[in-house]
C-alpha positions as CSV (number, residue, x, y, z in Angstrom):
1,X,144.2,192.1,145.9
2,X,144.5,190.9,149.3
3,X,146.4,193.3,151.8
4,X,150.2,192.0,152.5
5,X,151.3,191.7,156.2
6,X,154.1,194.1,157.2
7,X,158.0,191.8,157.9
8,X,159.5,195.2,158.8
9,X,158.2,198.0,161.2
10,X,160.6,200.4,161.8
11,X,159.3,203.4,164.2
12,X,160.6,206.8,165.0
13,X,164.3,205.8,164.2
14,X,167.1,208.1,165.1
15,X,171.2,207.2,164.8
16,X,173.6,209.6,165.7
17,X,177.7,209.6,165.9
18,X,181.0,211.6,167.2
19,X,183.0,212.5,164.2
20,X,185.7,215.4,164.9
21,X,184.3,215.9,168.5
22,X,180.9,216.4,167.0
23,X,177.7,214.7,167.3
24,X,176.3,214.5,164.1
25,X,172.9,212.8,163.0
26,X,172.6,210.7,160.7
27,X,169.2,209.8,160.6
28,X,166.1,211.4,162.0
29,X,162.9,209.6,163.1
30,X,162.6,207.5,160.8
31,X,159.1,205.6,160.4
32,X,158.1,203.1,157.8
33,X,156.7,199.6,157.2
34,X,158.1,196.7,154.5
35,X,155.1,194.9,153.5
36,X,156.3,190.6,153.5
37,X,157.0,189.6,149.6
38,X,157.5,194.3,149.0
39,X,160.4,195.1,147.2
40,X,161.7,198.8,148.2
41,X,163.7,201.0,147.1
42,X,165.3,203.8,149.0
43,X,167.4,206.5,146.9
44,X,168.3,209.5,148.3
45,X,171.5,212.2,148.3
46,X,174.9,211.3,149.3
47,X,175.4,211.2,153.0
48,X,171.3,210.4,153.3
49,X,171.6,207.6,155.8
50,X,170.4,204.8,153.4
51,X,173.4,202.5,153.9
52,X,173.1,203.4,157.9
53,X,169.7,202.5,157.7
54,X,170.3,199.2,156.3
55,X,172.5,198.1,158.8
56,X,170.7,199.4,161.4
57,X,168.1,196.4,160.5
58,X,170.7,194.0,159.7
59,X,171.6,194.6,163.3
60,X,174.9,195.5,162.5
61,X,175.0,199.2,164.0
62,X,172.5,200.3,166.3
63,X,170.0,202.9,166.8
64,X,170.5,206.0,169.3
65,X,166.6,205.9,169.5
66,X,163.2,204.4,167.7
67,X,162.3,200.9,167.2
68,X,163.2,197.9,164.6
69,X,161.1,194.8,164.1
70,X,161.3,192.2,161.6
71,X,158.4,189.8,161.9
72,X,160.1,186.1,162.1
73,X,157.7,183.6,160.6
74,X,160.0,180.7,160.7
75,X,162.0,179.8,164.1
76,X,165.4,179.6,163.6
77,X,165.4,181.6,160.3
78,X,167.9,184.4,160.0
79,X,166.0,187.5,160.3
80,X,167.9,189.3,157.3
81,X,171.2,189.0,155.2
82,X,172.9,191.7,153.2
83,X,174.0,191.8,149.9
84,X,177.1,194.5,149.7
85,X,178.4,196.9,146.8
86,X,181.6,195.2,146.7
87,X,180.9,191.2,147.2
88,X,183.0,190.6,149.6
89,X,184.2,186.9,149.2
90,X,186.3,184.8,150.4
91,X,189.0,184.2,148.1
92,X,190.3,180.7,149.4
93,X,187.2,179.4,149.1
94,X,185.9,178.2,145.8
95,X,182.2,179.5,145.1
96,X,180.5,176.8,146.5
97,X,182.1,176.6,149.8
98,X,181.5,181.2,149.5
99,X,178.1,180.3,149.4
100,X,178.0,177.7,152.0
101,X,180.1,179.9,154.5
102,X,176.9,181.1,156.9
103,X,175.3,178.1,156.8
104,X,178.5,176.3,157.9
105,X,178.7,178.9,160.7
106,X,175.3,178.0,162.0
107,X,175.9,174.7,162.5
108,X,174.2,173.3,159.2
109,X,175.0,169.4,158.1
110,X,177.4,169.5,155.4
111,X,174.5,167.5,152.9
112,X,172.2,170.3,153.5
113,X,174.7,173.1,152.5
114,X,176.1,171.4,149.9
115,X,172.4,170.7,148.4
116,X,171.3,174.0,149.1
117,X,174.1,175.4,147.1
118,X,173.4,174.0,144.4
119,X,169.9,174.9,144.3
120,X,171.0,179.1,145.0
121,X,174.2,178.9,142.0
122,X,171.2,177.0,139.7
123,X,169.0,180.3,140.5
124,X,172.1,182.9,139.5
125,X,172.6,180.7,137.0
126,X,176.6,179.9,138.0
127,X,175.9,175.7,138.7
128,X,178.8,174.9,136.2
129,X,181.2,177.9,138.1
130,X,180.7,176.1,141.9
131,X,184.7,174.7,142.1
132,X,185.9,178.0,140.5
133,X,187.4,180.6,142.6
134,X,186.4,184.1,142.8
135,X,189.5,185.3,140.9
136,X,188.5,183.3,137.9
137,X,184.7,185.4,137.6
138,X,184.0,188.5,136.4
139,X,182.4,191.6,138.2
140,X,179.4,190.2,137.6
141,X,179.7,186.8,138.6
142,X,181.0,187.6,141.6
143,X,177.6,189.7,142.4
144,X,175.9,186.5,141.8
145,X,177.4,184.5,143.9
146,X,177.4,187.3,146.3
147,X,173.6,186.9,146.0
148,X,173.6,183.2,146.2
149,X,175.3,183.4,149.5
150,X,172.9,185.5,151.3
151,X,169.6,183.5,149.5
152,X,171.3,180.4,151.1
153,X,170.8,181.2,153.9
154,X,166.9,181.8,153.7
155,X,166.5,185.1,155.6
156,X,163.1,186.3,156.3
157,X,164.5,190.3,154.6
158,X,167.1,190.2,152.1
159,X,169.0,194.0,152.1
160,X,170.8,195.3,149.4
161,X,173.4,198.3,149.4
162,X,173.7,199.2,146.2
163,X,174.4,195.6,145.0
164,X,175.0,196.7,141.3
165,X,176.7,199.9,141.4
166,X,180.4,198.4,140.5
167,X,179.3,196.8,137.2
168,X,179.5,198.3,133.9
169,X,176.4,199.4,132.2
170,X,175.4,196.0,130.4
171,X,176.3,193.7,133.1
172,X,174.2,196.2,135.5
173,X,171.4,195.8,133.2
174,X,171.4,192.3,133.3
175,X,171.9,191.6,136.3
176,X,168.8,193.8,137.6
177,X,167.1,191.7,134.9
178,X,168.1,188.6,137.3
179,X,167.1,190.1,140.5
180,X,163.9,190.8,138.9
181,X,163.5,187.0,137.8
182,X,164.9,185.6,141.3
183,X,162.5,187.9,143.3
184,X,159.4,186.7,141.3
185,X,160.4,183.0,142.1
186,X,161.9,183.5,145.7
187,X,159.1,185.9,146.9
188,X,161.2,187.7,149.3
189,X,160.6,190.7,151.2
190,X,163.7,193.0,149.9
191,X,165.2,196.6,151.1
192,X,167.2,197.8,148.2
193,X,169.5,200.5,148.8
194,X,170.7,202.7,145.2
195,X,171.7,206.2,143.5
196,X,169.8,205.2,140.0
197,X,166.3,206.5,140.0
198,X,165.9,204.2,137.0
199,X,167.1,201.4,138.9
200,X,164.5,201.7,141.7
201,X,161.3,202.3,139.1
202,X,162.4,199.1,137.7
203,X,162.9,196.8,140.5
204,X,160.6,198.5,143.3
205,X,156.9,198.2,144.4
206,X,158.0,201.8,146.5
207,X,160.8,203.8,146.5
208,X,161.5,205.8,150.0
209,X,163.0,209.7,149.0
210,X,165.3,210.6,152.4
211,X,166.3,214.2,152.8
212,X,169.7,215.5,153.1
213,X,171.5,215.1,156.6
214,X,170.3,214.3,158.5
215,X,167.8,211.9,156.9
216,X,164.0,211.8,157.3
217,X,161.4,210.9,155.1
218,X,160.4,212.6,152.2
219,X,158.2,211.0,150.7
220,X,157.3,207.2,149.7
221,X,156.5,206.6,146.3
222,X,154.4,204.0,145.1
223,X,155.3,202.4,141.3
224,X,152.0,201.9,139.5
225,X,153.7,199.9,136.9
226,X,152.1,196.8,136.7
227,X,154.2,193.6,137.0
228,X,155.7,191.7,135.3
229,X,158.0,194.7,134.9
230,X,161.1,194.8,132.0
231,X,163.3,197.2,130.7
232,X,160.1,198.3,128.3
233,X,158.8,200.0,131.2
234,X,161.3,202.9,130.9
235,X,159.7,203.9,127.8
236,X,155.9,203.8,129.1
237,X,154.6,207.7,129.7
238,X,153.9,206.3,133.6
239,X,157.5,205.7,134.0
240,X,158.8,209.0,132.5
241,X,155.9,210.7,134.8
242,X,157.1,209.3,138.0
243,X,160.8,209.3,137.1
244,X,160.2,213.3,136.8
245,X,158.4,213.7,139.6
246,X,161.0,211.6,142.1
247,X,163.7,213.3,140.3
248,X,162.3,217.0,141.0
249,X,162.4,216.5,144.5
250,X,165.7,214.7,145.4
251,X,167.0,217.3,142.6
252,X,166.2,219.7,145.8
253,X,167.8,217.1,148.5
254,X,171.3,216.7,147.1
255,X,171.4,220.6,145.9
256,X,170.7,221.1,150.1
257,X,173.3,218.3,150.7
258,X,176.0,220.1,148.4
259,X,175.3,223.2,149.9
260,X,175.5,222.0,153.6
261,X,178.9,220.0,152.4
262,X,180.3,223.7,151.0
263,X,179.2,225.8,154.2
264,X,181.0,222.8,156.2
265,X,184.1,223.0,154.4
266,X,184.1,226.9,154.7
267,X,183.9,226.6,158.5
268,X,187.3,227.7,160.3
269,X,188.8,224.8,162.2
270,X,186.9,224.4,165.9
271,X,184.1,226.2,164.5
């Protein structure tokens, strides 16, 4: 199997911020590389840094130190778009005009967003839903069309913060269905942010384990599980293997995060 060229090389990243008059890190020298078509993973306790370090390489908060690069292979291409927990649309707009929104902004002809629309609501499967507005979808149609949005505009990474986490348990599992099927047709390179172990063996080629505050990496995982990869996976031997391996070792993370949160909580005001 040929070797896959890295899309995101991000070196010796550190981001820290004031909170109460204090400086407090977030992240810690960070090093990793996203291999172009990789879908990762990164899980890791509450208060890890995993949402910071997504929009760190969205470019939407930046880095006290270290080094992002996202390989461009196509001029004028948006380097990445994000995908959020909560979907974040617009609701005067119907669907098609959500998903059109950030190619409108960059200057696209109105033929071209309106065709390339279509083609993203035909991939979620919500063609029949594009005059609708978001009040009239469920939870998880809105996820979709949140999806849609960011696909339509063809970034070279598509990031995910927790993308899923609001649906109930059956539309969850459907849906990761779907993001399986539209990342074996798209091919994209994906950073996929979540709290479900399960979640990340299913979707992810790696899953990155940050420590507790301030985050570093633990360890990277790789997911031996062959592809294509369903929901039968979870009851392979492999699966339940790794899945108790991962889980051993961010067992250890958050029990250091809750501890940290307790000792801060017991500290006298000014202390």
């Amino acid at each position: 199997m040929p070797t896959r060229a890295p899309k995101v090389l991000v070196n010796e990243l550190s981001v820290t911020f004031e909170s109460h008059g204090r400086s407090v890190v977030a992240l810690d020298r960070i090093s990793l590389q996203v291999d172009a078509g990789e879908f990762l993973c990164i899980v890791g306790p509450s208060g890890s840094g995993k949402s910071t370090l997504l929009r760190v390489l969205a470019g939407l908060h930046r880095q006290s130190a270290g080094e992002v690069r996202i390989e461009a292979d196509r001029p004028g291409t948006p380097l990445t778009a994000m995908v959020f927990q909560e979907h974040a649309l617009l609701p005067w707009r119907t669907v098609r005009d959500n998903v059109t929104f950030g190619l409108e902004n960059r200057g696209v002809a109105r033929a071209e967003r309106e065709a390339r629309a279509r083609e993203m609501l035909a991939m979620v499967g919500l063609a029949r839903f594009a005059r609708h507005y978001p009040h009239q979808l469920s939870g998880g149609m809105k996820q979709r069309v949140g999806i849609a949005r960011a696909l339509a505009n063809d970034p070279e990474v598509l990031l995910m913060d927790e993308p899923l986490a609001a649906l109930d348990a059956q539309t969850r599992t459907i849906m990761q269905e779907e993001l399986l099927r539209i990342w074996a047709t798209l091919g994209k390179t994906v950073v996929y942010v979540t709290h479900s172990l399960e979640e990340a063996l299913l979707l992810g080629d790696r899953v990155v384990l940050l420590t507790a505050r301030p985050g570093r990496v633990c360890q990277i995982y790789s997911v031996d599980l062959g592809r294509p990869r369903g929901l039968e996976v979870r009851g392979s031997p492999a699966y339940g293997a790794l899945l108790e391996t991962i889980w051993s070792r961010l067992r250890e993370e958050v029990l250091r995060a809750i501890a940290a949160d307790r000792g801060a909580d017991s500290e006298p005001a000014g202390g």
